[in-house]
N, C-alpha and C positions, 0 to 999 in steps of 0.2 A: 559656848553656843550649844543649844539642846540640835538632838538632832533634826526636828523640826526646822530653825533656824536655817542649820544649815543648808537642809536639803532647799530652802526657799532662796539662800544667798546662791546657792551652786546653778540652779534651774538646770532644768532638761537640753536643751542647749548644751552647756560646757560638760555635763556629765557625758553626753553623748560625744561629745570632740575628744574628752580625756581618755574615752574607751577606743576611740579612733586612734587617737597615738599611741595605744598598746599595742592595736594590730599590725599597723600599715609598716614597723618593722619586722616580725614574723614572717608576714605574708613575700615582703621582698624578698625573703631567704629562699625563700623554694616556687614562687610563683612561676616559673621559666623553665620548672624541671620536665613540663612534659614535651619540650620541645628541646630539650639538653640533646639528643642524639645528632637532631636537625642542623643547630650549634658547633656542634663538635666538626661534624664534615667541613660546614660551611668554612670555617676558621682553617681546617686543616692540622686538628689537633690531636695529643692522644686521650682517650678516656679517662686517661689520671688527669692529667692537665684540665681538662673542662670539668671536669668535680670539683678542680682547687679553686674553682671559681665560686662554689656552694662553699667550701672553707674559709675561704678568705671572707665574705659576708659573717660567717659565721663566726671567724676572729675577729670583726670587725663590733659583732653586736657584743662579745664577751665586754674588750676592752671597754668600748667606748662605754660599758655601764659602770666601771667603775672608774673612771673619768669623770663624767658627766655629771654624778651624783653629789661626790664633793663641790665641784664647782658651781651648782643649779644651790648648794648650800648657802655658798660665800658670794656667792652676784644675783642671785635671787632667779627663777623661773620662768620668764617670759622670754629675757634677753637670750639664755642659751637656747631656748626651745627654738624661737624662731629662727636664729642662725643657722641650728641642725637642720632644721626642714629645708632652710635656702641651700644650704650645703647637699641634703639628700635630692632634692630638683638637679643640681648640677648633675652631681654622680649619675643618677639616674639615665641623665640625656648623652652623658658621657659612655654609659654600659651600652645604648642603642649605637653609637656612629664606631662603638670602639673595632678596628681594624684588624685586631689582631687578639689571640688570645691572652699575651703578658698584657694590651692596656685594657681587660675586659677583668681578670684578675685584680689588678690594680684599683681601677674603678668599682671592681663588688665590695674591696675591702670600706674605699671611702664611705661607697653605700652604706656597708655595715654600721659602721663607725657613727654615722648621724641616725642612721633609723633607731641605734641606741638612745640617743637622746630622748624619743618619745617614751620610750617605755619607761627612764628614769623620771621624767618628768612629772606622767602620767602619776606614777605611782608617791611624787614627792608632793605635788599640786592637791591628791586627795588627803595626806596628812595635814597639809595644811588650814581645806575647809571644809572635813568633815571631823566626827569624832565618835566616841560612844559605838552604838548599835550601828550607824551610818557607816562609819571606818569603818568597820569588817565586814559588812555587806559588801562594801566599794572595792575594798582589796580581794574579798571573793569574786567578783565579777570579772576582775584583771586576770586572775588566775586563769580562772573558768577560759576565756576569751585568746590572752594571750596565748596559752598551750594549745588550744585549737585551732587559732591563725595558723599554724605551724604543717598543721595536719591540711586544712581545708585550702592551702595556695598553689598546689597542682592543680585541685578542682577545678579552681576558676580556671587556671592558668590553662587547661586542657579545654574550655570551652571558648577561651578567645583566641585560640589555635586556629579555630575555625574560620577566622576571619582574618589574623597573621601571623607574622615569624616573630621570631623571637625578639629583632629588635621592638616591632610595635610593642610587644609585650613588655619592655622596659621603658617605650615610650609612655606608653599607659600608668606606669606607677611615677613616672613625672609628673604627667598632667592629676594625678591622686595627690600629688606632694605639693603642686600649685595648689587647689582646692584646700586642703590642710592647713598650705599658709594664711592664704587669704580668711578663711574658719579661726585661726588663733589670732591674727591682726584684729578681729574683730570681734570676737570670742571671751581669748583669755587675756585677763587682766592680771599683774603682777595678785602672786598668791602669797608671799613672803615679802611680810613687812621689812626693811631697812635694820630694823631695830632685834630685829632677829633671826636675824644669818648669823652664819656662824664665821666665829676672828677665828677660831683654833687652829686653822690650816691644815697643814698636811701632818704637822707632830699629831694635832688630835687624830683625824682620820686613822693613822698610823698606830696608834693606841687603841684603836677599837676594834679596828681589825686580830690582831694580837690578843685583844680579850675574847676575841669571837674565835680563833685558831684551837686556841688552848682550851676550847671543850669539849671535849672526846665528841659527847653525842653529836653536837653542831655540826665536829668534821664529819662523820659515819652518814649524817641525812643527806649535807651536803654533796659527799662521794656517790652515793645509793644514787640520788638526786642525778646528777651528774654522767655518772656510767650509763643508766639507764635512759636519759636522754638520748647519749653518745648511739647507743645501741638505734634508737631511732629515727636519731639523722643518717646513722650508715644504711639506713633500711630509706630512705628520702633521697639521700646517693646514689644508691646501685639499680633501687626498684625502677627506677624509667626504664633504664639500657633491659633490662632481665623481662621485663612484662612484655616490653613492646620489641626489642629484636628475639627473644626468644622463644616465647611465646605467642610472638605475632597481635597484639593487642595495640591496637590505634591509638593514638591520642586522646580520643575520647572517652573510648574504653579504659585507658589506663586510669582518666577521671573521674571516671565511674567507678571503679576498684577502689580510689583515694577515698571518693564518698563514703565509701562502704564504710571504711576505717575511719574515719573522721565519725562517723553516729558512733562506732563502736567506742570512740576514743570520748566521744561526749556521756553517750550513756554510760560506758563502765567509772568517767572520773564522776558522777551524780553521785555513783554507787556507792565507790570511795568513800567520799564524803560523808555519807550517811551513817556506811559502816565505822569508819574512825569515828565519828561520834560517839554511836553508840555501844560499841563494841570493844577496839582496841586497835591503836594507832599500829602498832608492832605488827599483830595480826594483821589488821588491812595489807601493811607493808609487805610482810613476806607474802600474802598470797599476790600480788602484784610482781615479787618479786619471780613469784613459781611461771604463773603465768609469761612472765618475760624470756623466761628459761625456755618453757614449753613451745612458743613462739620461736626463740633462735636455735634452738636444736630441730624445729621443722624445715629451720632453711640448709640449717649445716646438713642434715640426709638429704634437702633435695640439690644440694651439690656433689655429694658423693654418689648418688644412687638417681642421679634424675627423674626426681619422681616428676608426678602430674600439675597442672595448672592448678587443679583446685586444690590441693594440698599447698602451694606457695600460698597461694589468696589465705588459704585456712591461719598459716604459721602468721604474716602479718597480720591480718587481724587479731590474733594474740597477742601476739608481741607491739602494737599501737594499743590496743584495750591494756595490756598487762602496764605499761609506762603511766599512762592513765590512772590506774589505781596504783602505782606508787609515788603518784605527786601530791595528793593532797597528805599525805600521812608524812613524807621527809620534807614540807614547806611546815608544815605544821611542829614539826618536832626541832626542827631548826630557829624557827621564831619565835617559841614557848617563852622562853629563858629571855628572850632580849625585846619588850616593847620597845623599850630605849633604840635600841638600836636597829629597827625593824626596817630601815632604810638598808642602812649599812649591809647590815645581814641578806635582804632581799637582792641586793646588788651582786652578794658572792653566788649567792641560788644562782642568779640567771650568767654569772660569768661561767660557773662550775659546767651549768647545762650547755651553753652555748660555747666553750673553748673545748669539753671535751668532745662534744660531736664535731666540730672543726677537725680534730686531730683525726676521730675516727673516719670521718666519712671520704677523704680521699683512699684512705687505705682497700674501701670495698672494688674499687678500679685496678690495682695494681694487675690483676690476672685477667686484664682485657675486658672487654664490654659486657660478651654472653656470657660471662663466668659468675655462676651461682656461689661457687666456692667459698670465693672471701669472703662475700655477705652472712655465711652461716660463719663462717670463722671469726670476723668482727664482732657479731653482737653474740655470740657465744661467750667470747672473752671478755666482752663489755659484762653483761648479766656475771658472768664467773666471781668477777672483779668486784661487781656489787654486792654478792653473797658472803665475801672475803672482810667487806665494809662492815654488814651487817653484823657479822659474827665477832669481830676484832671491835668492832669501835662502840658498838651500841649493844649486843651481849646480852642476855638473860639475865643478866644483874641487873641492869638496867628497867628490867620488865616494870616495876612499882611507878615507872616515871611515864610508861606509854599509857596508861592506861586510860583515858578521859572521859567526861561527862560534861555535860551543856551548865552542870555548874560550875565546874573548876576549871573550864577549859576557854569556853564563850567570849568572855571580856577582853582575851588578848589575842586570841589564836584564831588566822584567818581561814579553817579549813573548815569549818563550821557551814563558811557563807556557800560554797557549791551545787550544797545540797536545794539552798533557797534559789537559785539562779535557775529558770526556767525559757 
């Protein structure tokens, strides 16, 4: 199919539903955070505990991507799609009546777990019926879109505060998850023929993965990839409880701060994009990585030295813009090597980013609600961690391999499409 074809078989319709199933699990990880204080009282929990409720979503969306991936291979894409979404409707209405905080925990995990589904889907469905120039347009727009779900679901989530608690606010992404279904019932059509699924099972999956382990740079963008995620769920974690019991910033104010960070984190990943093009993968990366630095060492002094409001706003904005400009350069250098495998591979991207922010982001609760502390201690060590990656696993030797251009790079590498995405 030229891409023509395609874009006429795909229409504006299912393009638009497929970018929908990228978001609407993103946006479920953090939509509720500006009402996470409200939450915690009401349940009668402690601040670590109602963060594990952001974790367990967030372990939810790791595994179920690499679940979901294999098997959307071997039974084709419609069947598991639609189940995840009935599945994510239940969770969903399940998080709103849940009682107590172990069944709300519980239920964010199931959540997690099916809103995975869209995103693998999404991302297997346009393998299917795009190709060429189309694919990587398509896959840049997932990027672009998917990592700023992430950022932009307090936003919302802080303006429908205004009108209720947290359950409606979970209510809300059920009746999202109703709309969804009913959109793919009528929407998506099986996009993988019978005749080409895959028999291999899990020895093949198991095989690919292994060849994707085993190379150095792969793991190094991955890790980078990953840490510095971590680093910005634990800043998605703690920032509610710190903006708004410490600083005294409303719900909607704290929404307003997110926005801030969300253009930052739109503009600076364009930037990215550009610059990796034209410049140098490696270079984008480490100045992304600096910026990440510059950002969690402003939180770690204003936990030791309590500095001022505008100085925390300053450091997360760095440190959201700094993640920013190191995603398109470690999706891009992780993918390079493997069209083949660009499934596969895309699935550890999003397990790496989403299991390790799971781990970190409860951790920023441990020293109580108004403690700025751990938050600079977390993504300190997070950014540390990924400086450690960079230098061990990807290395100056390396350099001959970052280097790109729109001819050598274009045809397979989807870091290209961000810059187009407007």
């Amino acid at each position: 199919m030229t891409d023509t074809q395609t874009g006429h078989r795909v229409g504006h319709a299912l393009a638009t539903l497929l970018m929908l199933l990228t978001v609407f699990g993103p946006i479920s990880m953090d939509l509720y955070l500006p009402v996470l204080p409200a939450l915690t009282e009401e349940l009668g929990a402690a601040t670590s505990a109602a963060q594990f409720t952001l974790t367990a979503c967030l372990i939810g969306l790791a595994v179920g991507q690499v679940i979901a991936g294999p098997l959307s291979d071997r039974f084709g894409r419609r069947a598991p799609l639609l189940i995840g979404i009935t599945a994510y409707i239940a969770a969903s209405v399940l998080c709103a009546i849940s009682p107590s905080i172990e069944t709300l925990i519980l239920a964010r995990l199931v959540q997690g777990l099916a809103g995975a589904v869209g995103i693998v889907i999404a991302q297997a469905a346009g393998r299917d019926v795009y190709e060429g120039g189309a694919l990587i347009r398509y896959y840049g727009r997932l990027t672009v879109i998917g990592g700023l779900a992430a950022i932009v679901g307090p936003v919302i989530g802080g303006q429908l505060a205004n009108f209720t608690d947290w359950r409606g606010l979970f209510l809300f992404l059920a009746v999202i998850g109703v709309l969804l279904f009913l959109a793919s019932v009528v929407l998506f059509g099986e996009t993988l023929p019978t005749h080409q699924r895959s028999g291999g099972g899990m020895k093949q999956t198991g095989r690919d993965f292994r060849t994707l382990f085993a190379d150095r740079l792969f793991l190094g963008a991955v890790l980078i990839c990953g840490l510095t995620y971590a680093a910005l769920f634990a800043y998605l974690s703690g920032a509610t409880y710190i903006l708004q019991g410490v600083y005294g910033l409303t719900p909607q104010g704290y929404s307003i701060a997110f926005g801030v960070n969300s253009a930052g984190f739109m503009v600076f990943g364009y930037i990215a994009g550009r610059t990796a093009e034209r410049w140098s993968e490696r270079g984008t990366l480490i100045v992304g990585i600096v910026m990440c630095a510059a950002g969690s060492l402003g939180l770690l002094a204003t936990g030791l030295f309590t500095l001022s409001l505008p100085v925390v706003l300053a450091s997360l904005f760095i440190l959201a813009s700094g993640v920013a400009v190191t995603s398109p350069p470690t999706t891009s250098l992780a993918l390079a090597d493997y069209p083949q495998l660009a499934g596969t591979a895309s699935s550890v991207l999003g397990f790496a980013r989403f299991g390790l922010g799971g781990i970190a982001a409860p951790l920023v609760g441990l020293g109580g609600a108004d403690a700025v502390l751990p938050l600079g201690i977390v993504t300190v060590a997070s950014v540390a961690l990924a400086v450690v990656a960079e230098i061990i696993l990807i290395g100056r030797q390396r350099s001959s391999h970052l280097k790109t251009s729109t001819a050598s790079t274009s045809p397979q590498v989807p870091h290209t499409c961000p810059s187009s995405v407007t």
